[in-house]
C-alpha positions as CSV (number, residue, x, y, z in Angstrom):
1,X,-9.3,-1.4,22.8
2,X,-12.6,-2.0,24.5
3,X,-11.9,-0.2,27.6
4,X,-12.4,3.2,25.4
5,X,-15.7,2.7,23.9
6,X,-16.1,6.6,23.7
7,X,-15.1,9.2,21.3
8,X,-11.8,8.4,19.0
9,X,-10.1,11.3,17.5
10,X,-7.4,10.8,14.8
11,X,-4.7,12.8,13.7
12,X,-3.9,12.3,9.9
13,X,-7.0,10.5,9.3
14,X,-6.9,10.5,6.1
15,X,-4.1,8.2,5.1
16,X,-5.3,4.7,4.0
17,X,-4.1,3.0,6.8
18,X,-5.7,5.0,9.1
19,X,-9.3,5.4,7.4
20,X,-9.2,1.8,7.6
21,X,-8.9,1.8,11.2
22,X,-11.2,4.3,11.6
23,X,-13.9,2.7,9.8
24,X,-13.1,-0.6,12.2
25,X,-13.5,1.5,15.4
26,X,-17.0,3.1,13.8
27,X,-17.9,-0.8,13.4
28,X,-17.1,-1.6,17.1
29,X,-19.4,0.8,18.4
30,X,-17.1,4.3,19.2
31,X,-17.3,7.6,18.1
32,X,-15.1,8.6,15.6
33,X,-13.4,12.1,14.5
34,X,-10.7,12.9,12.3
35,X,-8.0,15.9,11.4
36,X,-5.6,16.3,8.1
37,X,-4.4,18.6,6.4
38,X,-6.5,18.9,2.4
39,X,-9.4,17.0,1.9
40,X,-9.5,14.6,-0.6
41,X,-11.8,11.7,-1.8
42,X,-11.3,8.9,1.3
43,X,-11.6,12.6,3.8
44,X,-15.2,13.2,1.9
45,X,-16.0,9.0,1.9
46,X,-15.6,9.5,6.1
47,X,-17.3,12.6,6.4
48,X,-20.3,10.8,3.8
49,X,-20.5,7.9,6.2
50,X,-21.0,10.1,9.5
51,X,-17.7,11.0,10.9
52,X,-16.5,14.4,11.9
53,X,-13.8,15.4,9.3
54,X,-11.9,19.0,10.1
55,X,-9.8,19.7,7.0
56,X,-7.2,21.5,9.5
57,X,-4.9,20.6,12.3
58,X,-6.3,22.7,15.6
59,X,-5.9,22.1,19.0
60,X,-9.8,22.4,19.4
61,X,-10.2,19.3,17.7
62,X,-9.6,16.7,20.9
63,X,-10.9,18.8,23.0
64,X,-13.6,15.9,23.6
65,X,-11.3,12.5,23.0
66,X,-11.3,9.9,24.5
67,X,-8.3,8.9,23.3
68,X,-6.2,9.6,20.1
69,X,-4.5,7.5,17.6
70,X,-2.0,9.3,15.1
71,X,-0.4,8.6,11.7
72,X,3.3,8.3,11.6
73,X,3.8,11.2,9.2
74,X,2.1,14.0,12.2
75,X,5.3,15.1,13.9
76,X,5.3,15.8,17.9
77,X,4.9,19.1,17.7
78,X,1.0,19.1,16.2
79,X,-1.1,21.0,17.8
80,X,-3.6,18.2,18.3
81,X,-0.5,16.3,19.6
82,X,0.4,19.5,21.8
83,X,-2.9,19.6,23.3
84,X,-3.7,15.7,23.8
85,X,-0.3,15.2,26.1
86,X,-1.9,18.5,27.9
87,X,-4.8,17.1,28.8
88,X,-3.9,14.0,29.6
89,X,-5.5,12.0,27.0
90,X,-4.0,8.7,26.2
91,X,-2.2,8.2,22.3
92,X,-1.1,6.0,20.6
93,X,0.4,5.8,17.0
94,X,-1.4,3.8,14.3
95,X,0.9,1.3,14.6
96,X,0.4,0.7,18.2
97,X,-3.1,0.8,17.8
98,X,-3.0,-1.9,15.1
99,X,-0.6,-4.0,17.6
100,X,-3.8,-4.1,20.0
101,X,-5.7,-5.3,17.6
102,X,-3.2,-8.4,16.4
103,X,-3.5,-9.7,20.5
104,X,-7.1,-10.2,20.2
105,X,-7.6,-11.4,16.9
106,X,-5.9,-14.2,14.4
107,X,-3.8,-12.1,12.6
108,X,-2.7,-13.0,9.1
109,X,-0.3,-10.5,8.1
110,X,1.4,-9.7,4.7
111,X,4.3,-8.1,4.8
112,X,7.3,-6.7,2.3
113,X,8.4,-4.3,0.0
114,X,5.8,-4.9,-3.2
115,X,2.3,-6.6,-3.2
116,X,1.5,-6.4,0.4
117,X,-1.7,-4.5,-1.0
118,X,-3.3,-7.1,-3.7
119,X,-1.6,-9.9,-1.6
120,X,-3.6,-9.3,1.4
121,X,-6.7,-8.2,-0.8
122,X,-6.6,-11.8,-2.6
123,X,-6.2,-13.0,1.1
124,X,-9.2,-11.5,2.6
125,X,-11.3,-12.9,-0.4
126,X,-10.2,-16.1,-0.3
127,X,-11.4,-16.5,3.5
128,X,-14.4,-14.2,2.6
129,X,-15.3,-17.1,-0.1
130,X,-14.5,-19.9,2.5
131,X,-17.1,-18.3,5.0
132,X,-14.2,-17.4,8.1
133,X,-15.6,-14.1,7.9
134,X,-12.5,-12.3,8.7
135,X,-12.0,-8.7,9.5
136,X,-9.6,-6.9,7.1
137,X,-7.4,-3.9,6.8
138,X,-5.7,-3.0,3.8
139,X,-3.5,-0.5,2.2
140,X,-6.4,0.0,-0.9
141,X,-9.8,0.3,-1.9
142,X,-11.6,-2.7,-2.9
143,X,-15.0,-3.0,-5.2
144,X,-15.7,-6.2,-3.1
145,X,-15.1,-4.4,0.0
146,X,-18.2,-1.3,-1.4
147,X,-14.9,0.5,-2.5
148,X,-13.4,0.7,1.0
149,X,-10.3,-0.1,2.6
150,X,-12.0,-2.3,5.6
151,X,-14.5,-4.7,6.4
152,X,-15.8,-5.6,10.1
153,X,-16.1,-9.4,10.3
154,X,-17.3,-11.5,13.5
155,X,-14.2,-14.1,13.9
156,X,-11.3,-14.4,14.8
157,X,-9.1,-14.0,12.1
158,X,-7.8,-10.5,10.6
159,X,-6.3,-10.0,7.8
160,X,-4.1,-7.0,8.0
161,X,-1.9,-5.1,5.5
162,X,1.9,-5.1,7.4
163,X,4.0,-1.7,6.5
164,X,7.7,-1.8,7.2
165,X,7.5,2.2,6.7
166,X,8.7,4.1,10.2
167,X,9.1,-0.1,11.8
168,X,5.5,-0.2,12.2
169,X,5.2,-3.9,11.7
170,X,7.3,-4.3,15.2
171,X,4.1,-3.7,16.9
172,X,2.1,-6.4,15.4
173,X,2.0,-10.2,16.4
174,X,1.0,-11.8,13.8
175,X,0.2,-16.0,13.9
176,X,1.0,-16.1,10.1
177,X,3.8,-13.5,8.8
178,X,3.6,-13.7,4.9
179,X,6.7,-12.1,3.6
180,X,6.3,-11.0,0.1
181,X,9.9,-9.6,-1.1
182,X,12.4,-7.4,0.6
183,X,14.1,-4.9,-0.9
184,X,16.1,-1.8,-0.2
185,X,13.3,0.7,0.4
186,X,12.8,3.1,3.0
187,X,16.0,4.1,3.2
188,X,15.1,7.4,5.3
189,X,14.6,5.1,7.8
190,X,16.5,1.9,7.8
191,X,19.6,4.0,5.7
192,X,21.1,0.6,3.7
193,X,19.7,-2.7,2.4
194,X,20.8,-4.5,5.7
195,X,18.9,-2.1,7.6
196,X,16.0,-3.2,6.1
197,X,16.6,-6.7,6.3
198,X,17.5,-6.2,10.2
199,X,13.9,-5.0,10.3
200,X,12.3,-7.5,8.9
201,X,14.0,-9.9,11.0
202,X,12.9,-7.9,14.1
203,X,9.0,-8.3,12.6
204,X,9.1,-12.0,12.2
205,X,10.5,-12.9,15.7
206,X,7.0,-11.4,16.7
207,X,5.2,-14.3,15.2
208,X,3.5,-15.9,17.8
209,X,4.6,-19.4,19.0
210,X,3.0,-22.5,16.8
211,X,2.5,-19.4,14.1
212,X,3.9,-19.4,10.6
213,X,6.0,-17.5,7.8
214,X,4.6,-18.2,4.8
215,X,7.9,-16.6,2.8
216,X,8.3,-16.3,-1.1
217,X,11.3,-18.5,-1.8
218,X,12.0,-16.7,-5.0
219,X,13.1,-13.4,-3.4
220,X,17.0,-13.3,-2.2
221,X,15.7,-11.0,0.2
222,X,13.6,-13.5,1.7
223,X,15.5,-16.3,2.0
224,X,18.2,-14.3,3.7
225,X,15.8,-12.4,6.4
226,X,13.9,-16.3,7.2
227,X,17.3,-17.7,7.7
228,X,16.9,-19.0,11.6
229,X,13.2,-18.3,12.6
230,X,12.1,-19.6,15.4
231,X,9.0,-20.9,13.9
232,X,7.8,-23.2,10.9
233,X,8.6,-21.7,7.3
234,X,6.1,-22.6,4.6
235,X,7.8,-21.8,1.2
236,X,6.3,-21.0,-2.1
237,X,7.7,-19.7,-5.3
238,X,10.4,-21.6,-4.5
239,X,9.9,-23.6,-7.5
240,X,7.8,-23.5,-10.2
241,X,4.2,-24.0,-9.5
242,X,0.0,-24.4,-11.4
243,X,-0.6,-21.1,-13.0
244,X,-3.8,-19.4,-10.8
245,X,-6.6,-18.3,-13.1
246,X,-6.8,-14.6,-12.7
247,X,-8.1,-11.6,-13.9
248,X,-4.9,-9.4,-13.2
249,X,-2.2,-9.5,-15.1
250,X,1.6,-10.4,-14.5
251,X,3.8,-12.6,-13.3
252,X,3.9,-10.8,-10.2
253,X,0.5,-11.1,-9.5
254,X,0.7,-15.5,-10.3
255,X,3.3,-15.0,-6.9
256,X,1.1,-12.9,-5.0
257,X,-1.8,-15.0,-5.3
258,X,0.3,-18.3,-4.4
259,X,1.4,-16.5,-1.2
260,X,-2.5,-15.8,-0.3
261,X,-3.1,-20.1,-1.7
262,X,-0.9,-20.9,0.7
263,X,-1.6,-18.9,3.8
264,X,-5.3,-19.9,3.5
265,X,-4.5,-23.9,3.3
266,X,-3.0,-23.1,6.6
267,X,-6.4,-22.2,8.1
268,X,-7.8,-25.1,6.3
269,X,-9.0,-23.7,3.1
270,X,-9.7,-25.7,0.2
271,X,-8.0,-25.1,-3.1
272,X,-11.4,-25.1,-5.1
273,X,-12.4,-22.0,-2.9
274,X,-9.5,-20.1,-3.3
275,X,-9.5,-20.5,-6.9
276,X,-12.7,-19.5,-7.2
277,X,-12.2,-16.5,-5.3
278,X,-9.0,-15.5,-7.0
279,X,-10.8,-15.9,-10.6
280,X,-13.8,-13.1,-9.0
281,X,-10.7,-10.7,-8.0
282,X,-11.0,-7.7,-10.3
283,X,-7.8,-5.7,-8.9
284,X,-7.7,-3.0,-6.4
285,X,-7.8,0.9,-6.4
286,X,-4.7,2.1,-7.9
287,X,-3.5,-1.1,-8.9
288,X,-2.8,-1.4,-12.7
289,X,-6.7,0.1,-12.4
290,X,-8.2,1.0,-15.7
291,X,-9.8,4.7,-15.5
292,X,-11.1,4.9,-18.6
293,X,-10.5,3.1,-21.8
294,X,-6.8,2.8,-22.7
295,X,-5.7,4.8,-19.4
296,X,-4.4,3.1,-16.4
297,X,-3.0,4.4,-12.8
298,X,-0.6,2.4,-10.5
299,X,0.9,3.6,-7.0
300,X,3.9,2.4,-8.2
301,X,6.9,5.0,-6.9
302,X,9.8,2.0,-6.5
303,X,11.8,0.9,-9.2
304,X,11.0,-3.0,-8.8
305,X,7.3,-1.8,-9.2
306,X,7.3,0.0,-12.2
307,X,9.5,-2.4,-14.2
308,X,7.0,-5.4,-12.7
309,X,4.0,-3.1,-13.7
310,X,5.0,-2.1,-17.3
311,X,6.1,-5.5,-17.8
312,X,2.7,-6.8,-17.4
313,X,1.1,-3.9,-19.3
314,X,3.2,-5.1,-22.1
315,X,2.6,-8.6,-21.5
316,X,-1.1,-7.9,-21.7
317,X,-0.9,-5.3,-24.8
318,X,2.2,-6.8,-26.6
319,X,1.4,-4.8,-29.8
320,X,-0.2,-1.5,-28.1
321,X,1.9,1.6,-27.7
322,X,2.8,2.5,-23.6
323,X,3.4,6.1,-22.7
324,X,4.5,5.8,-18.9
325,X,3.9,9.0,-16.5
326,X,5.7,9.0,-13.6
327,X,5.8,11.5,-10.6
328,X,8.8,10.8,-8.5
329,X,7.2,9.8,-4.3
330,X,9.5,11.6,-2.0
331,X,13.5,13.0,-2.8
332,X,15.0,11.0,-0.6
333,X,14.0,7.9,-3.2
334,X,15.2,9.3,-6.1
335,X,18.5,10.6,-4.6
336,X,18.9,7.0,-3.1
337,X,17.6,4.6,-5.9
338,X,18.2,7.1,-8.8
339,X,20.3,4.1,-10.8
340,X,17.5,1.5,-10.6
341,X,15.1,4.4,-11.5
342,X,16.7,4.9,-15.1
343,X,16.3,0.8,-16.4
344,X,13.0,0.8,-14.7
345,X,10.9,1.9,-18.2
346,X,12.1,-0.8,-20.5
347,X,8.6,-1.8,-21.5
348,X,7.5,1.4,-22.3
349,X,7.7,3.1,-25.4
350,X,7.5,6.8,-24.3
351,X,8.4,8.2,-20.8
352,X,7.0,11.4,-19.0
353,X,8.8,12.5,-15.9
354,X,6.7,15.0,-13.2
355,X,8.1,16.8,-10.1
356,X,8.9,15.0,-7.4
357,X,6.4,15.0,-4.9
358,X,7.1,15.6,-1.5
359,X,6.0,14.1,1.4
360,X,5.4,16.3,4.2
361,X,8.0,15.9,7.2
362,X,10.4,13.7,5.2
363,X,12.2,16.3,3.1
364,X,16.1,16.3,2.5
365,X,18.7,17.9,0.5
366,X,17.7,17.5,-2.9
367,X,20.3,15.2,-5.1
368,X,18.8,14.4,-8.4
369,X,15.8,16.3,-9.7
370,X,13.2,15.0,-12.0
371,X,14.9,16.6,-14.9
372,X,17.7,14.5,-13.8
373,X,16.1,11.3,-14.5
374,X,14.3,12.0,-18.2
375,X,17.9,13.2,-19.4
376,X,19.7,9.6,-17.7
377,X,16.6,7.1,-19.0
378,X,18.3,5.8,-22.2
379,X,14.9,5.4,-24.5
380,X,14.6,7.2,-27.9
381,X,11.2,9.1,-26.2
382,X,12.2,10.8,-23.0
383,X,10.5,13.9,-21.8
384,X,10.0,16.1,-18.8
385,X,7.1,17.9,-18.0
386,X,6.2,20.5,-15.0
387,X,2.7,19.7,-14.6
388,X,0.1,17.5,-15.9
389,X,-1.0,20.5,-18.4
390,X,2.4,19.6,-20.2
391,X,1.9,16.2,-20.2
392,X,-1.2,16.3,-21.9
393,X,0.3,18.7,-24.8
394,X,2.8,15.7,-25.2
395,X,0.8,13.3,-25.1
396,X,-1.3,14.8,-27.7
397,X,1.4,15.5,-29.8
398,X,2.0,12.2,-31.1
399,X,-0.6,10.6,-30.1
400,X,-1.3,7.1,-31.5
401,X,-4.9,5.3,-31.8
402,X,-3.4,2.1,-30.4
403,X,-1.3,3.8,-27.9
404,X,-2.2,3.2,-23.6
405,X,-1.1,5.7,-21.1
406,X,0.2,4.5,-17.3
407,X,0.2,7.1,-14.9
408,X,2.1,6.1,-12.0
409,X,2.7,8.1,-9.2
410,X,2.1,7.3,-4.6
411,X,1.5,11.4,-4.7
412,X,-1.6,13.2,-5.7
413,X,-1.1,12.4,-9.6
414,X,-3.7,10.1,-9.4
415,X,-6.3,12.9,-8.2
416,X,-5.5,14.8,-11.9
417,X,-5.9,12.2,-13.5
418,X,-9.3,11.3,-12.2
419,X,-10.3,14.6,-12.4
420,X,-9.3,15.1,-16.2
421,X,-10.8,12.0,-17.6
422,X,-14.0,12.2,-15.3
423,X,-14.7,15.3,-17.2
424,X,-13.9,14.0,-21.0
C-alpha cells in the first residue's frame, strides 16, 4: 500500500466498507477521491472532511489516479472502470485492497452471517480501553469512533469487519478469525447453505500459522464449518457462561460480546478492561438505534435478524406495543428465504411490509413480492404499504400511547425515517 502514496480514486465510495477505507488511506497520508451514484449522508461526511466526492460515474473522474480501488457492487463495464484499464492504472477491488492491509498489520477479524458489525465494534473498544491502540474498520458508525466507520491507530493490530458477501473474506489473512454464526445467506452467490459453508471454510484456512478461530460453539453452522482447522479453536457459547453488563439489549448481543471477551484475552487483555469497555458501549448506527423517543431503526433484512432483534425489543419493552416496518433488501432474498421471512415477526404486534428494495446489479426474476409476504405472515395485524406515506396513515390509525415502532430495512428506509422525525 505504501508504494502509492499519491492520489486514490474510488469507485462506489460511498458504501460503508469503502468510506472506511477511504478515511484509512486519508490517515496514511494519500490523496483521496471518490464516485457513486446519489449522494447521501457518509457521501456529504467525505466531501465535509476534504475529499473530492462526484455524485456520478464519468470517466473524467481517474483521469489523475494513482491507483483505483472499487466496491464489489460497480460492474466491469463502469466507465471509471473502462477508463482505469485504459490507462493503465493499477485496481484493485475493496477486498483486495483490505487483503493488503491484513499482511502488514495484526488482523483480528470477525466474520459470519449476523453481528459481525457490533461484534467487531465491542472488539475495537475493548483494545481501545486496554491502550493497543488498534486501527479499525467496521461495517457502522460508531459515537466513540466521532460517528465514523474508522479509526487510524499506530500498532499493529486491526480490527477489521470480515464480509462473506461476493467471497471477500478470501482475501484477508487474518491471525484471529472470529466466526460469529453461519447461515444460508447470500445465496446469489454461494446458491445453497453448503455453499456458504464451503466459503467459510475457504476463509478460515487463511488464518495465519500460530493464529486462532475464536468460533461461537452455539451455532450448528459453526461447529460444522471449524470441523478440521488447521489451527487452535477457542470456543465460546458453547456452554453457558457470566452474563456481560451491557447497555444493549438481547441475548444476541450477551454472545456477541463473549466472542469480542474472548478474542481480546488472546492479546492479553484483562477481563476488568473489557468489561469496562463493554458497559461504555452505547450500540452502533443502525443497530436497534433509538431515533427519537419510542422509534427505533435496525439494518436487519435476514430472517435470523429480525426475529433476534424484535425479540430483544420485546425483552426490553415486555408490556409496550411493537409495530415492525420492514422493507424487503434485494429479490433474490425474499424469493430464497421467503418461509423463514413469514415466522420472523413473532414479537411484534403489528407488521408493515414496503417494496422490496433493489440492489443495483443483483436483480433477478421476481418470485414473491412484498405483497406476498403481509398476506403469508399469520398475525391478526398484517399490512402492506407502497411507501412510507402509507405507513404513516397506518400507523396513525391506531396508534397507541405505549406503542414503539422498528423500522428495519439494509435499503434507504432508514434515510425517511431520519428525515421524517428530524423534522417533527
Amino acid at each position: 500500500m505504501e508504494k502509492y502514496k499519491d492520489h486514490i480514486h474510488f469507485i462506489g465510495i460511498g458504501g460503508i466498507g469503502m468510506s472506511a477505507l477511504a478515511r484509512l488511506y486519508v490517515a496514511k497520508g494519500h490523496t483521496v477521491s471518490g464516485s457513486d451514484i446519489s449522494g447521501s449522508d457518509i457521501t456529504g461526511a467525505l466531501q465535509a472532511e476534504g475529499m473530492k466526492v462526484y455524485i456520478r460515474h464519468d470517466a473524467g473522474n481517474v483521469t489523475d489516479a494513482d491507483r483505483v480501488v472499487y466496491s464489489a457492487a460497480v460492474l466491469a463495464h463502469n466507465p471509471e472502470m473502462v477508463a482505469a484499464k485504459k490507462k493503465h492504472i493499477p485496481i484493485f477491488s475493496y477486498a483486495e485492497a483490505i487483503g493488503e492491509l491484513t499482511k502488514v498489520y495484526k488482523t483480528i477479524a470477525v466474520s459470519g452471517t449476523h453481528g459481525k458489525s457490533t461484534t467487531t465494534a465491542m472488539l475495537g473498544l475493548i483494545l481501545i480501553k486496554a491502550g493497543l491502540d488498534p486501527t479499525i474498520i467496521v461495517g457502522t458508525r460508531l459515537r466513540e469512533l466521532g460517528d465514523k466507520n474508522m479509526r487510524a491507530g499506530k500498532s499493529e493490530y486491526l480490527v477489521l469487519e470480515a464480509d462473506e458477501y461476493a467471497r471477500s473474506f478470501h482475501e484477508y489473512h487474518p491471525y484471529i478469525a472470529v466466526l460469529t454464526n453461519v447461515e444460508a445467506d447470500h445465496l446469489d452467490i454461494y446458491k445453497t447453505l453448503a455453499g456458504v459453508k464451503t466459503g467459510f471454510r475457504t476463509y478460515l484456512k487463511r488464518v495465519v500459522p500460530g493464529g486462532y478461530i475464536v468460533a461461537n460453539g452455539g451455532d450448528a453452522g459453526v461447529r460444522d464449518v471449524v470441523r478440521g482447522a488447521k489451527v487452535k479453536i477457542v470456543w465460546y457459547n458453547k456452554k453457558s457462561f457470566p452474563n456481560h453488563t451491557l447497555r444493549v439489549p438481547g441475548r444476541f448481543n450477551q454472545v456477541n460480546a463473549e466472542a469480542a471477551w474472548q478474542a481480546a484475552h488472546l492479546l492479553g487483555v484483562k477481563k476488568s478492561v473489557a468489561e469496562t469497555a463493554l458497559y461504555a458501549y452505547k450500540g452502533a448506527w443502525r443497530r436497534l438505534e433509538q431515533i427519537t423517543k419510542g422509534i427505533y431503526s435496525d439494518y436487519a433484512h435476514h430472517p435470523t435478524e429480525i426475529a433476534a432483534t424484535l425479540g430483544a425489543l420485546r425483552e426490553a419493552h415486555p408490556q409496550k406495543h411493537i409495530t415492525a416496518v420492514f422493507q424487503p433488501h434485494q429479490q433474490d432474498r425474499l424469493n430464497r428465504l421467503f418461509s423463514q421471512f413469514t415466522k420472523a415477526f413473532i414479537s411484534a404486534d403489528r407488521v408493515i411490509i414496503m417494496p422490496i428494495y433493489a440492489v443495483a446489479g443483483r436483480e433477478v426474476p421476481e418470485e414473491k413480492t412484498s405483497e406476498d409476504l403481509a398476506h403469508a405472515i399469520k398475525k391478526e395485524y398484517v399490512y402492506y404499504a407502497k411507501n412510507f406515506l402509507d405507513v404513516q396513515n397506518i400507523i396513525n390509525e391506531e396508534k397507541k400511547k405505549t406503542s414503539l415502532v422498528i423500522y428495519m430495512s439494509a435499503g434507504d428506509l432508514d434515510a425517511e425515517v431520519r428525515a421524517y422525525y428530524q423534522k417533527k
